[in-house]
N, C-alpha and C positions, 0 to 999 in steps of 0.2 A: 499519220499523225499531223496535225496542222498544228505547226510551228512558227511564232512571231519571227521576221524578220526587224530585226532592232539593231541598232549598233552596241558596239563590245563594252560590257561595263564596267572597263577601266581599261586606260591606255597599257597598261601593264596585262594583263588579259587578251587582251588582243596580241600583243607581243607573244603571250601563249599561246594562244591560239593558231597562228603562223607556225610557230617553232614547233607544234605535234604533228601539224599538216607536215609541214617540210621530212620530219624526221619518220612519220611513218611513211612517206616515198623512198628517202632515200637508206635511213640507220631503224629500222621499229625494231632492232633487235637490241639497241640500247634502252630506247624506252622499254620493252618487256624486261628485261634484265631489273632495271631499277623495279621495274612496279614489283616483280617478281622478291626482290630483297625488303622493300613495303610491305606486302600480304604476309613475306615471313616473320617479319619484326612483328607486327601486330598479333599473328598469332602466339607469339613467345611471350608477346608480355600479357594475353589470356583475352584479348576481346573477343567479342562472338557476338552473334545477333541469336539466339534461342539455339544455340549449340553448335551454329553455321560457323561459317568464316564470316568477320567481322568487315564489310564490302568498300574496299577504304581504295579510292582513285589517287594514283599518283597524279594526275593532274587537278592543282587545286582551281579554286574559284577567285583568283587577285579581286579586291576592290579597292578605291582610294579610301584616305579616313576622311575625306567630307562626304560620301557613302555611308562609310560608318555611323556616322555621328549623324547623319538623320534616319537612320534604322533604328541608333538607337534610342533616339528621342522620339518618336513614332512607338515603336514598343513599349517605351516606361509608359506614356500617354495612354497608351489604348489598356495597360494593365488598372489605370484610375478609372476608364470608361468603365471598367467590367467592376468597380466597387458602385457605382452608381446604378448600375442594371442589375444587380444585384438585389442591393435595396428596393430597386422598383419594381423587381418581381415581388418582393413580402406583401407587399402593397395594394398593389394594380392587377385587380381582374383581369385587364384585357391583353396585360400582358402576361399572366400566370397561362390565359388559353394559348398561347404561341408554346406551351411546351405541355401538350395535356398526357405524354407519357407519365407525366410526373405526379399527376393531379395528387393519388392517395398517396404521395410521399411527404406531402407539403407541412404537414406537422414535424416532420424532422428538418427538411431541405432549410425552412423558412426561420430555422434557429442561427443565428448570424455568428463568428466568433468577434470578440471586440476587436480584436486586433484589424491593423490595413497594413498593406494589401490582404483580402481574403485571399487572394491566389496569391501562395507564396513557393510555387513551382510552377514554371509554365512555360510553353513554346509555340508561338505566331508564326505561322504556316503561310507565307506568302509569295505572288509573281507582280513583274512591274507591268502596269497598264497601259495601255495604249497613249494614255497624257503624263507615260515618266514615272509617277507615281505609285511606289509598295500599295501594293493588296493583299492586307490578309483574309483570307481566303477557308484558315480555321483556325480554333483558340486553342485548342489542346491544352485546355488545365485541369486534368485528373491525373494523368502521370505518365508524361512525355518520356519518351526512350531515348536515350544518347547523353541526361545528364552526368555523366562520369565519362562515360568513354568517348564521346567526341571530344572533348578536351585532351585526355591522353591520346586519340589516335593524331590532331593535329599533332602534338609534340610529335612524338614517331615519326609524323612523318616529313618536321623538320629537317631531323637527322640523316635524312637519307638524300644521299648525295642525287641532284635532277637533273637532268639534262633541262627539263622543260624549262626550270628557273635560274639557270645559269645567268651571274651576271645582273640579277634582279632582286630589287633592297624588299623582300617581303617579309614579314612578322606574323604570326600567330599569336603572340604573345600579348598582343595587346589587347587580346579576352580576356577575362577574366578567369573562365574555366582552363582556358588552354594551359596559361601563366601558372593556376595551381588549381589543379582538378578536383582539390580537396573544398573546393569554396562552395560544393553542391549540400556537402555534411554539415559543412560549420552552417548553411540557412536551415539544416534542420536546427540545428541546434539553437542558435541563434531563435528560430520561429520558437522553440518551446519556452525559450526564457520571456520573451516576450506578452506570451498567454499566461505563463505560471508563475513567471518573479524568481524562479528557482534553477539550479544546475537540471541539465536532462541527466537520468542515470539509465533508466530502461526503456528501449522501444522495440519496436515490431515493424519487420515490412509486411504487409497482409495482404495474400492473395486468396483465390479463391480457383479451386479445381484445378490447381496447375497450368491456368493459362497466363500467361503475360509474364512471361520470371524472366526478362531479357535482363542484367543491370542488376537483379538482387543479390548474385555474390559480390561484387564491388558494393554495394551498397551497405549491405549486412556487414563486410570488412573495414569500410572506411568511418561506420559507425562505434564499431571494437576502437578502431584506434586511435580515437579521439576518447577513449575509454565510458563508453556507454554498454550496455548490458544488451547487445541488438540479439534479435533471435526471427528466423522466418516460420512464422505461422497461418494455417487455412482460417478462415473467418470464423470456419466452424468449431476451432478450437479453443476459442477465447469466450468468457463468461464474463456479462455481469453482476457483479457482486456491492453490498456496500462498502466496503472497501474502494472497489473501481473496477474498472477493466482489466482481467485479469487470463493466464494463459495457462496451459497446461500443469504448470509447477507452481500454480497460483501467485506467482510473483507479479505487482501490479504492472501494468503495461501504462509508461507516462505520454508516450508517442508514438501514433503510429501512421506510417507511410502507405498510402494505399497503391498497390500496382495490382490494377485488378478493373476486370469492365463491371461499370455501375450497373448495366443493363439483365449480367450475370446475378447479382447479389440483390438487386431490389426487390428480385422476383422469389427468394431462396426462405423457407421460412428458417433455417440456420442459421441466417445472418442478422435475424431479430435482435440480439444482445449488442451486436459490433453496432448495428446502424443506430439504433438508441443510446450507445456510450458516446458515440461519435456526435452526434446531434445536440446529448444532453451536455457534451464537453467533458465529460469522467476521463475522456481522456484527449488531447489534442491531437487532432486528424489534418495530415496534411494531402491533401488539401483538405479543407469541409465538404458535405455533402452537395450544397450550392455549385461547387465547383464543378463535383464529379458529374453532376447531373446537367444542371441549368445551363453553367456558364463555359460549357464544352460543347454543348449540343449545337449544332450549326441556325437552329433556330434564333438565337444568342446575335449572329448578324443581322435575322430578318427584324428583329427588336432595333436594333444600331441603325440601319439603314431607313429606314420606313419614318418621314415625315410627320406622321402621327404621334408618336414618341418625342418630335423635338425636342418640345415646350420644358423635358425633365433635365432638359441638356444646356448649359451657360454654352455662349457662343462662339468661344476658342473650341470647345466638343464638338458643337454640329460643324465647325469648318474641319478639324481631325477627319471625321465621319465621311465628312464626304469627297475627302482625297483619301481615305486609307479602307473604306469598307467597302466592299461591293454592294450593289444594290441585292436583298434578297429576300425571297419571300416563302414563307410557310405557303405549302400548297392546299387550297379549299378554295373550293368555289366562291364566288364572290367579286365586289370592284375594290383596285387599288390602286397604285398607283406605278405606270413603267419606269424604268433610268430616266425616263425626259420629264418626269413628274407627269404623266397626261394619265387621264385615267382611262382604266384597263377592267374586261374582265378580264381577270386571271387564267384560267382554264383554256378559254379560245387565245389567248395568249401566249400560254405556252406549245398550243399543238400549230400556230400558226410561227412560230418564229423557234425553231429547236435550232438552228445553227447558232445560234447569238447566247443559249441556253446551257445550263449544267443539272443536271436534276439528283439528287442526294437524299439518301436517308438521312434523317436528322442529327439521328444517336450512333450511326456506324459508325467503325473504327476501320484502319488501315486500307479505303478504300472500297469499304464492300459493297458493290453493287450502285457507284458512281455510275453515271451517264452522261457522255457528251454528245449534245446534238448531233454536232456536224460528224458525230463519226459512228452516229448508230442509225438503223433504218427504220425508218415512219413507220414501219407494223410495231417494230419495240418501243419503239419511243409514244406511239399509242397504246400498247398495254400495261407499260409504266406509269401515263397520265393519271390512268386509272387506278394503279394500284396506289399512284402517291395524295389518292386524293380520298383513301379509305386508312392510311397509318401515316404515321409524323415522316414526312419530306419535306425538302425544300428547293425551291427552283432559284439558282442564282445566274447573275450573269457571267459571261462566258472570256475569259482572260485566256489568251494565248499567250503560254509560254516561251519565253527566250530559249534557244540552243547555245549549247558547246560540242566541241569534240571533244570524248571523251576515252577512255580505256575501257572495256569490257569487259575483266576476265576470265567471267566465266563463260564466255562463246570467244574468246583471246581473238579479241577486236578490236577496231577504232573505228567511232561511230558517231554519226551526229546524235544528242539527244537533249530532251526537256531536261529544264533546270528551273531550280527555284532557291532561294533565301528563305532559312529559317531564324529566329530572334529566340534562343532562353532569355527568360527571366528569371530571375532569384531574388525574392525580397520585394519585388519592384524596381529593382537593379538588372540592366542586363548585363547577363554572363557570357554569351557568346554566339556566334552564329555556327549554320550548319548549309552545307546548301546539298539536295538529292540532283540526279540526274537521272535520268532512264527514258528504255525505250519503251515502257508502258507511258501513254498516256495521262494514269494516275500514276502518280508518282509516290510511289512506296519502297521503302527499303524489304520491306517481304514479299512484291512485284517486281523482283526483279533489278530494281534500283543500286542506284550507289551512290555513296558519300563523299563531296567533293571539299576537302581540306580548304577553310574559308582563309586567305591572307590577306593580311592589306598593308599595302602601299604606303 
Protein backbone atom coordinates (compact mmCIF):
# COMPACT_ATOMS: atom_id res chain seq x y z
CA UNK A 1 0.00 0.00 0.00
CA UNK A 2 1.35 3.42 -0.94
CA UNK A 3 1.13 5.53 2.00
CA UNK A 4 1.67 9.60 2.15
CA UNK A 5 4.55 10.45 4.18
CA UNK A 6 3.25 13.74 5.87
CA UNK A 7 3.93 15.16 9.21
CA UNK A 8 1.67 14.30 12.34
CA UNK A 9 -1.57 16.18 12.49
CA UNK A 10 -1.39 17.52 15.65
CA UNK A 11 1.48 17.88 18.10
CA UNK A 12 -0.59 15.97 20.52
CA UNK A 13 -0.82 12.99 17.89
CA UNK A 14 2.56 12.66 17.42
CA UNK A 15 3.13 12.53 21.19
CA UNK A 16 0.82 9.39 20.45
CA UNK A 17 2.16 8.25 18.16
CA UNK A 18 5.79 7.83 20.04
CA UNK A 19 4.14 6.60 23.15
CA UNK A 20 2.41 3.34 21.20
CA UNK A 21 5.80 2.84 19.31
CA UNK A 22 7.66 3.08 22.62
CA UNK A 23 5.06 0.88 24.66
CA UNK A 24 4.51 -1.89 22.06
CA UNK A 25 8.68 -2.32 22.46
CA UNK A 26 8.81 -2.25 25.56
CA UNK A 27 4.81 -2.79 27.90
CA UNK A 28 2.17 -3.99 24.60
CA UNK A 29 0.76 -5.72 27.36
CA UNK A 30 -0.65 -2.63 28.90
CA UNK A 31 -1.80 -1.30 25.79
CA UNK A 32 -3.71 -4.76 24.96
CA UNK A 33 -5.16 -4.76 28.53
CA UNK A 34 -6.78 -1.30 28.02
CA UNK A 35 -7.84 -2.04 24.30
CA UNK A 36 -9.07 -5.37 25.68
CA UNK A 37 -11.36 -3.39 28.73
CA UNK A 38 -12.54 -0.94 25.43
CA UNK A 39 -13.80 -3.93 23.04
CA UNK A 40 -15.49 -5.05 26.39
CA UNK A 41 -17.32 -1.88 27.46
CA UNK A 42 -18.52 -1.20 24.02
CA UNK A 43 -19.82 -4.53 23.61
CA UNK A 44 -21.84 -4.11 27.08
CA UNK A 45 -23.24 -1.08 26.10
CA UNK A 46 -24.57 -3.06 22.61
CA UNK A 47 -22.59 -1.52 19.58
CA UNK A 48 -22.01 -3.73 16.65
CA UNK A 49 -21.46 -3.22 13.13
CA UNK A 50 -24.30 -5.81 11.37
CA UNK A 51 -23.98 -8.30 14.52
CA UNK A 52 -19.94 -8.05 14.53
CA UNK A 53 -18.00 -6.39 17.31
CA UNK A 54 -18.28 -2.84 16.96
CA UNK A 55 -14.12 -2.22 15.71
CA UNK A 56 -13.41 0.75 18.08
CA UNK A 57 -9.12 1.51 18.49
CA UNK A 58 -7.91 2.39 21.70
CA UNK A 59 -5.80 4.56 19.94
CA UNK A 60 -7.62 7.82 18.97
CA UNK A 61 -6.95 10.33 16.16
CA UNK A 62 -5.86 13.86 18.49
CA UNK A 63 -6.43 17.04 16.38
CA UNK A 64 -6.12 20.60 17.38
CA UNK A 65 -9.53 22.77 17.31
CA UNK A 66 -7.98 25.16 14.57
CA UNK A 67 -8.22 21.55 12.63
CA UNK A 68 -11.44 21.38 13.81
CA UNK A 69 -12.92 24.41 12.94
CA UNK A 70 -11.75 24.30 9.35
CA UNK A 71 -13.21 20.66 8.89
CA UNK A 72 -15.96 22.01 10.09
CA UNK A 73 -16.40 24.95 8.03
CA UNK A 74 -15.50 23.06 4.84
CA UNK A 75 -18.24 20.43 5.64
CA UNK A 76 -21.30 22.97 6.57
CA UNK A 77 -19.92 24.74 3.03
CA UNK A 78 -19.75 21.74 0.75
CA UNK A 79 -23.45 20.61 2.40
CA UNK A 80 -24.71 24.24 0.56
CA UNK A 81 -22.69 23.10 -2.60
CA UNK A 82 -24.75 19.97 -2.73
CA UNK A 83 -28.32 22.32 -2.49
CA UNK A 84 -27.11 24.00 -5.52
CA UNK A 85 -26.08 20.85 -7.58
CA UNK A 86 -29.14 19.69 -6.77
CA UNK A 87 -31.11 22.28 -8.32
CA UNK A 88 -28.95 22.12 -11.23
CA UNK A 89 -29.58 18.61 -11.95
CA UNK A 90 -33.84 19.47 -12.12
CA UNK A 91 -32.57 21.73 -14.77
CA UNK A 92 -29.49 21.06 -16.89
CA UNK A 93 -29.44 18.32 -19.42
CA UNK A 94 -25.98 18.08 -19.43
CA UNK A 95 -25.76 17.65 -16.06
CA UNK A 96 -28.74 15.17 -15.66
CA UNK A 97 -26.28 12.80 -18.44
CA UNK A 98 -23.40 12.59 -15.70
CA UNK A 99 -25.78 10.42 -13.69
CA UNK A 100 -27.76 8.37 -16.61
CA UNK A 101 -28.48 5.37 -13.97
CA UNK A 102 -31.03 7.66 -12.96
CA UNK A 103 -32.55 8.83 -16.25
CA UNK A 104 -36.22 6.84 -15.76
CA UNK A 105 -36.28 7.95 -12.09
CA UNK A 106 -36.20 11.70 -12.90
CA UNK A 107 -39.91 12.24 -12.38
CA UNK A 108 -39.57 11.36 -8.80
CA UNK A 109 -35.64 12.19 -8.11
CA UNK A 110 -36.36 15.90 -9.71
CA UNK A 111 -39.48 16.54 -7.02
CA UNK A 112 -37.42 18.89 -4.52
CA UNK A 113 -38.62 19.08 -0.65
CA UNK A 114 -38.77 22.86 0.19
CA UNK A 115 -36.89 22.64 3.00
CA UNK A 116 -32.62 23.37 3.03
CA UNK A 117 -30.44 21.70 3.60
CA UNK A 118 -31.93 18.76 1.20
CA UNK A 119 -29.42 16.60 3.01
CA UNK A 120 -30.31 16.54 6.37
CA UNK A 121 -28.07 13.42 7.21
CA UNK A 122 -24.81 13.10 5.97
CA UNK A 123 -21.09 12.28 6.18
CA UNK A 124 -17.92 13.62 3.90
CA UNK A 125 -15.47 10.93 3.47
CA UNK A 126 -12.11 12.59 3.28
CA UNK A 127 -7.79 12.56 3.06
CA UNK A 128 -5.55 15.63 3.22
CA UNK A 129 -3.79 16.45 -0.22
CA UNK A 130 -0.62 16.76 -0.98
CA UNK A 131 -1.17 20.98 -0.73
CA UNK A 132 -2.55 20.50 3.26
CA UNK A 133 -5.85 20.56 2.05
CA UNK A 134 -9.26 18.06 3.23
CA UNK A 135 -10.44 16.14 0.13
CA UNK A 136 -13.46 14.84 0.20
CA UNK A 137 -13.37 12.16 -1.72
CA UNK A 138 -17.30 10.91 -1.08
CA UNK A 139 -20.70 12.40 -0.09
CA UNK A 140 -22.37 9.62 1.63
CA UNK A 141 -26.04 11.26 1.84
CA UNK A 142 -28.45 8.31 1.85
CA UNK A 143 -27.59 7.02 5.20
CA UNK A 144 -24.29 6.95 6.55
CA UNK A 145 -23.56 4.39 9.42
CA UNK A 146 -22.05 5.53 12.85
CA UNK A 147 -24.68 8.27 13.35
CA UNK A 148 -25.41 7.11 16.98
CA UNK A 149 -22.78 4.87 17.74
CA UNK A 150 -19.79 6.85 16.99
CA UNK A 151 -20.74 9.24 19.35
CA UNK A 152 -21.44 6.69 22.08
CA UNK A 153 -18.34 4.71 21.19
CA UNK A 154 -16.16 8.09 21.71
CA UNK A 155 -17.77 8.47 25.06
CA UNK A 156 -16.75 4.80 26.12
CA UNK A 157 -13.99 5.34 25.12
CA UNK A 158 -13.20 8.41 27.21
CA UNK A 159 -13.81 6.34 30.21
CA UNK A 160 -11.31 4.01 29.87
CA UNK A 161 -8.22 4.72 31.47
CA UNK A 162 -4.93 5.11 28.46
CA UNK A 163 -1.93 4.75 28.73
CA UNK A 164 -1.55 6.11 25.21
CA UNK A 165 -3.14 9.61 26.52
CA UNK A 166 -1.75 9.92 29.82
CA UNK A 167 -1.05 13.38 30.72
CA UNK A 168 -2.82 14.76 27.46
CA UNK A 169 -5.89 17.61 27.81
CA UNK A 170 -8.10 15.68 24.91
CA UNK A 171 -11.97 16.15 24.57
CA UNK A 172 -14.48 14.26 22.58
CA UNK A 173 -16.95 16.29 23.74
CA UNK A 174 -16.72 18.96 21.84
CA UNK A 175 -18.93 16.98 18.96
CA UNK A 176 -21.78 17.41 19.09
CA UNK A 177 -22.85 13.63 18.72
CA UNK A 178 -20.23 12.61 21.19
CA UNK A 179 -21.58 15.34 23.96
CA UNK A 180 -25.31 13.76 23.38
CA UNK A 181 -25.62 11.09 20.86
CA UNK A 182 -29.19 11.83 21.10
CA UNK A 183 -28.72 14.94 18.73
CA UNK A 184 -28.93 12.45 15.56
CA UNK A 185 -32.99 11.79 16.74
CA UNK A 186 -33.85 15.24 17.66
CA UNK A 187 -32.60 16.22 13.43
CA UNK A 188 -35.08 13.67 12.64
CA UNK A 189 -37.29 15.23 14.42
CA UNK A 190 -36.44 18.57 14.24
CA UNK A 191 -36.30 17.82 9.97
CA UNK A 192 -40.12 16.64 10.18
CA UNK A 193 -41.39 19.90 11.92
CA UNK A 194 -39.74 21.82 9.65
CA UNK A 195 -41.46 20.07 6.36
CA UNK A 196 -44.93 19.80 8.24
CA UNK A 197 -45.38 22.63 10.99
CA UNK A 198 -46.44 19.84 13.28
CA UNK A 199 -45.06 17.49 16.28
CA UNK A 200 -43.55 13.99 14.49
CA UNK A 201 -45.77 11.15 16.21
CA UNK A 202 -45.06 8.16 13.68
CA UNK A 203 -42.12 7.03 11.64
CA UNK A 204 -40.43 4.10 10.03
CA UNK A 205 -36.69 3.13 9.50
CA UNK A 206 -37.19 1.40 5.94
CA UNK A 207 -35.12 -1.00 4.49
CA UNK A 208 -35.29 -3.24 2.02
CA UNK A 209 -34.36 -7.31 1.95
CA UNK A 210 -32.55 -7.12 5.04
CA UNK A 211 -29.43 -5.48 4.03
CA UNK A 212 -27.98 -2.36 5.68
CA UNK A 213 -29.73 -2.73 9.39
CA UNK A 214 -26.37 -1.69 11.14
CA UNK A 215 -27.75 1.34 13.63
CA UNK A 216 -31.64 0.59 13.25
CA UNK A 217 -32.05 -0.77 16.94
CA UNK A 218 -30.48 2.52 18.42
CA UNK A 219 -32.32 4.21 15.90
CA UNK A 220 -35.84 2.66 16.27
CA UNK A 221 -34.98 3.09 20.27
CA UNK A 222 -33.90 6.62 20.34
CA UNK A 223 -36.94 7.40 18.32
CA UNK A 224 -39.47 5.59 21.20
CA UNK A 225 -37.82 7.85 23.46
CA UNK A 226 -38.39 10.86 22.41
CA UNK A 227 -41.96 9.44 22.19
CA UNK A 228 -42.61 8.81 18.48
CA UNK A 229 -44.42 5.63 17.35
CA UNK A 230 -40.97 4.33 15.44
CA UNK A 231 -41.46 0.79 13.84
CA UNK A 232 -38.80 -1.09 11.32
CA UNK A 233 -40.40 -1.95 8.21
CA UNK A 234 -39.47 -3.70 4.30
CA UNK A 235 -40.39 -1.18 1.53
CA UNK A 236 -42.60 -3.69 0.60
CA UNK A 237 -44.87 -3.44 3.46
CA UNK A 238 -46.03 -0.07 3.25
CA UNK A 239 -48.95 1.24 0.90
CA UNK A 240 -50.09 4.12 -0.59
CA UNK A 241 -53.19 5.18 0.34
CA UNK A 242 -55.25 8.56 0.34
CA UNK A 243 -54.90 8.90 3.62
CA UNK A 244 -50.71 8.58 3.17
CA UNK A 245 -48.28 6.34 3.57
CA UNK A 246 -49.15 3.79 5.40
CA UNK A 247 -47.74 0.28 7.11
CA UNK A 248 -48.95 -2.95 7.87
CA UNK A 249 -51.40 -1.73 10.85
CA UNK A 250 -52.35 0.94 8.50
CA UNK A 251 -51.29 3.52 10.89
CA UNK A 252 -49.95 6.56 8.61
CA UNK A 253 -46.27 6.66 8.49
CA UNK A 254 -45.24 10.67 9.01
CA UNK A 255 -41.37 9.82 8.57
CA UNK A 256 -39.42 7.88 7.30
CA UNK A 257 -35.68 7.18 7.44
CA UNK A 258 -34.27 5.41 4.65
CA UNK A 259 -31.33 2.71 5.50
CA UNK A 260 -31.32 0.84 2.53
CA UNK A 261 -29.15 0.86 -1.04
CA UNK A 262 -31.12 3.12 -3.80
CA UNK A 263 -29.69 0.96 -6.31
CA UNK A 264 -31.60 -2.22 -4.56
CA UNK A 265 -35.17 -0.38 -4.46
CA UNK A 266 -35.16 1.63 -7.84
CA UNK A 267 -35.11 -1.53 -9.65
CA UNK A 268 -37.85 -3.53 -7.16
CA UNK A 269 -41.36 -3.15 -8.78
CA UNK A 270 -42.39 -3.31 -4.73
CA UNK A 271 -41.26 -0.38 -4.00
CA UNK A 272 -43.51 1.63 -6.40
CA UNK A 273 -45.78 2.98 -3.53
CA UNK A 274 -42.74 3.99 -1.01
CA UNK A 275 -40.85 5.73 -3.89
CA UNK A 276 -43.88 7.80 -5.15
CA UNK A 277 -44.94 8.74 -1.41
CA UNK A 278 -41.50 9.72 -0.93
CA UNK A 279 -41.30 11.89 -4.04
CA UNK A 280 -44.88 13.12 -3.87
CA UNK A 281 -43.89 14.15 -0.08
CA UNK A 282 -47.23 12.03 1.52
CA UNK A 283 -44.72 11.47 3.66
CA UNK A 284 -41.26 13.17 4.54
CA UNK A 285 -38.10 11.04 3.63
CA UNK A 286 -35.13 11.49 5.10
CA UNK A 287 -33.06 12.02 3.10
CA UNK A 288 -35.13 12.64 -0.38
CA UNK A 289 -34.77 10.72 -3.33
CA UNK A 290 -32.12 13.33 -4.83
CA UNK A 291 -30.10 12.50 -2.14
CA UNK A 292 -30.29 8.74 -2.17
CA UNK A 293 -29.51 8.77 -5.69
CA UNK A 294 -27.99 11.99 -7.36
CA UNK A 295 -26.25 13.64 -4.51
CA UNK A 296 -24.28 10.32 -3.13
CA UNK A 297 -23.20 9.00 -6.40
CA UNK A 298 -19.48 9.86 -6.80
CA UNK A 299 -20.66 11.33 -10.18
CA UNK A 300 -21.83 14.28 -7.85
CA UNK A 301 -17.77 15.40 -7.66
CA UNK A 302 -17.35 14.95 -11.31
CA UNK A 303 -20.32 17.73 -11.65
CA UNK A 304 -18.21 20.01 -8.59
CA UNK A 305 -15.08 19.53 -10.18
CA UNK A 306 -15.19 20.05 -13.99
CA UNK A 307 -14.81 23.74 -15.13
CA UNK A 308 -17.74 23.44 -17.15
CA UNK A 309 -20.26 23.84 -14.48
CA UNK A 310 -18.48 26.98 -12.94
CA UNK A 311 -20.58 29.66 -14.37
CA UNK A 312 -23.62 27.89 -11.65
CA UNK A 313 -21.24 28.47 -8.81
CA UNK A 314 -20.67 32.40 -7.02
CA UNK A 315 -16.95 32.67 -6.38
CA UNK A 316 -16.42 31.84 -2.61
CA UNK A 317 -17.93 28.06 -4.32
CA UNK A 318 -15.48 27.67 -7.17
CA UNK A 319 -12.46 28.58 -4.61
CA UNK A 320 -14.22 25.83 -1.81
CA UNK A 321 -14.10 23.45 -5.08
CA UNK A 322 -11.01 23.63 -5.82
CA UNK A 323 -9.26 23.24 -2.40
CA UNK A 324 -11.72 20.68 -1.18
CA UNK A 325 -12.84 18.52 -4.26
CA UNK A 326 -10.77 16.33 -6.16
CA UNK A 327 -10.65 16.60 -9.72
CA UNK A 328 -13.06 13.93 -11.25
CA UNK A 329 -14.63 12.66 -14.12
CA UNK A 330 -17.42 10.28 -15.33
CA UNK A 331 -15.70 7.83 -17.60
CA UNK A 332 -16.72 8.01 -21.59
CA UNK A 333 -14.97 8.72 -24.17
CA UNK A 334 -14.34 11.90 -25.26
CA UNK A 335 -12.15 15.58 -24.40
CA UNK A 336 -12.01 17.25 -21.13
CA UNK A 337 -10.22 18.63 -19.27
CA UNK A 338 -6.83 17.05 -16.58
CA UNK A 339 -6.04 18.48 -12.78
CA UNK A 340 -3.88 21.13 -14.82
CA UNK A 341 -7.06 22.17 -16.72
CA UNK A 342 -5.21 21.06 -20.33
CA UNK A 343 -7.25 19.19 -22.36
CA UNK A 344 -7.35 15.46 -22.38
CA UNK A 345 -8.82 12.61 -24.12
CA UNK A 346 -10.14 11.02 -21.36
CA UNK A 347 -9.78 7.32 -22.12
CA UNK A 348 -5.99 7.48 -23.46
CA UNK A 349 -5.71 9.32 -20.34
CA UNK A 350 -6.51 7.14 -18.03
CA UNK A 351 -4.74 3.91 -19.59
CA UNK A 352 -1.69 6.08 -19.84
CA UNK A 353 -1.48 7.58 -16.25
CA UNK A 354 -3.11 4.76 -13.74
CA UNK A 355 -0.73 5.54 -10.90
CA UNK A 356 -1.80 9.14 -10.31
CA UNK A 357 -5.57 7.33 -10.93
CA UNK A 358 -8.51 5.85 -8.75
CA UNK A 359 -11.32 4.31 -10.88
CA UNK A 360 -14.85 3.78 -9.01
CA UNK A 361 -18.18 2.59 -9.78
CA UNK A 362 -20.28 5.52 -9.51
CA UNK A 363 -23.27 4.18 -7.29
CA UNK A 364 -21.21 1.40 -5.21
CA UNK A 365 -21.25 1.38 -1.73
CA UNK A 366 -18.61 0.23 0.89
CA UNK A 367 -15.90 -0.04 -1.48
CA UNK A 368 -17.01 -2.52 -4.01
CA UNK A 369 -14.92 -2.90 -6.73
CA UNK A 370 -12.58 0.37 -6.07
CA UNK A 371 -9.32 0.52 -8.07
CA UNK A 372 -6.15 1.90 -7.40
CA UNK A 373 -3.73 2.52 -10.18
CA UNK A 374 -0.66 2.07 -8.57
CA UNK A 375 -1.66 -1.08 -6.91
CA UNK A 376 -3.29 -3.04 -9.64
CA UNK A 377 -1.69 -4.54 -12.86
CA UNK A 378 -2.18 -2.92 -16.58
CA UNK A 379 -4.12 -6.36 -17.69
CA UNK A 380 -6.84 -5.20 -14.95
CA UNK A 381 -6.60 -1.86 -15.01
CA UNK A 382 -7.17 -2.41 -18.90
CA UNK A 383 -10.17 -4.57 -18.49
CA UNK A 384 -11.78 -2.06 -16.20
CA UNK A 385 -11.19 0.93 -18.76
CA UNK A 386 -13.46 -1.06 -20.48
CA UNK A 387 -15.91 -1.99 -18.41
CA UNK A 388 -16.07 1.58 -16.93
CA UNK A 389 -16.65 2.90 -20.13
CA UNK A 390 -19.85 0.63 -20.93
CA UNK A 391 -21.74 1.41 -17.02
CA UNK A 392 -21.69 4.57 -14.69
CA UNK A 393 -17.82 4.93 -13.31
CA UNK A 394 -15.73 7.48 -12.51
CA UNK A 395 -11.90 8.06 -12.71
CA UNK A 396 -10.71 10.46 -9.92
CA UNK A 397 -7.43 11.63 -8.91
CA UNK A 398 -5.32 9.77 -6.87
CA UNK A 399 -4.87 11.10 -2.92
CA UNK A 400 -2.35 9.22 -0.71
CA UNK A 401 -3.34 8.52 2.53
CA UNK A 402 -1.76 9.62 5.73
CA UNK A 403 -0.53 6.68 8.37
CA UNK A 404 -0.90 6.01 11.99
CA UNK A 405 -0.01 3.26 14.18
CA UNK A 406 -2.65 1.56 15.17
CA UNK A 407 -4.16 -1.55 17.17
CA UNK A 408 -5.37 -4.49 15.31
CA UNK A 409 -7.43 -6.79 17.18
CA UNK A 410 -8.47 -8.79 15.31
CA UNK A 411 -4.93 -10.18 14.01
CA UNK A 412 -3.75 -8.74 17.91
CA UNK A 413 -1.33 -6.36 16.25
CA UNK A 414 0.27 -3.01 16.04
CA UNK A 415 0.42 -1.87 12.68
CA UNK A 416 1.09 1.06 10.35
CA UNK A 417 -2.15 1.88 8.58
CA UNK A 418 -4.27 4.33 6.21
CA UNK A 419 -6.30 6.77 7.76
CA UNK A 420 -8.78 9.29 6.99
CA UNK A 421 -11.26 12.04 8.61
CA UNK A 422 -14.85 11.73 8.32
CA UNK A 423 -17.29 15.04 8.79
CA UNK A 424 -21.34 14.18 10.06
CA UNK A 425 -23.54 16.49 9.32
CA UNK A 426 -26.88 17.14 10.76
CA UNK A 427 -29.13 19.91 9.61
CA UNK A 428 -26.27 21.45 7.91
CA UNK A 429 -24.54 21.60 11.41
CA UNK A 430 -21.73 19.43 11.91
CA UNK A 431 -22.08 16.70 14.51
CA UNK A 432 -18.88 15.01 14.66
CA UNK A 433 -16.02 13.39 13.24
CA UNK A 434 -14.93 9.78 12.66
CA UNK A 435 -11.63 8.80 11.27
CA UNK A 436 -11.23 4.77 9.72
CA UNK A 437 -7.89 3.28 9.57
CA UNK A 438 -6.94 -0.02 7.86
CA UNK A 439 -4.70 -2.12 6.26
CA UNK A 440 -7.09 -2.43 3.17
CA UNK A 441 -6.21 0.21 0.90
CA UNK A 442 -10.04 1.00 0.68
CA UNK A 443 -10.78 1.83 3.74
CA UNK A 444 -13.96 0.37 4.96
CA UNK A 445 -15.19 -0.52 8.41
CA UNK A 446 -16.61 -4.13 6.58
CA UNK A 447 -12.67 -4.39 4.95
CA UNK A 448 -11.29 -4.85 7.61
CA UNK A 449 -10.97 -1.37 9.14
CA UNK A 450 -11.29 0.42 12.29
CA UNK A 451 -12.64 3.26 14.01
CA UNK A 452 -10.30 5.68 15.53
CA UNK A 453 -11.93 7.84 18.43
CA UNK A 454 -11.58 11.52 16.98
CA UNK A 455 -10.20 14.04 20.07
CA UNK A 456 -9.13 17.35 19.98
CA UNK A 457 -6.79 19.23 21.60
Amino acid sequence: MTIATVPAISEADARIERRLRELATCDSASIWEAQDELSRAIAEAGLHFEGRAYPVCLRPLAIDSGLANRLTATAEAVIKLLDVAAELYCCNEDVQDLFPAYKHLRHWITRLPKHRPIVRICRLDGLFGSDGHYKIIETNTEAPGGVIQNGLAAKIWSRIPNPLTHDLSLDVNKQPFAKDPNCFVRELVSAYYAAAGSELKTAAVVNFRGRYTNEVDWIINGLRDAGVKATFLDVSAMKLTPRGLVGPDEDLIELAYNKLDPRDVIEACEAEDYLLACASQDVVSINPWISQCVLSDKAILALLSNDRFSSHFNAEQIELIARHIPWTRLVREGVTTNPKRRRIELISYIRKNKTDLVLKPSNATRGEHVLIGRLTSSEVWEEHIDRAARNPYVIQEYIAPGEVTALHPPSRSIKKMAYGIDCYVFGGRLAGFQSRASLDPVMNVGRSGMLLPIAID
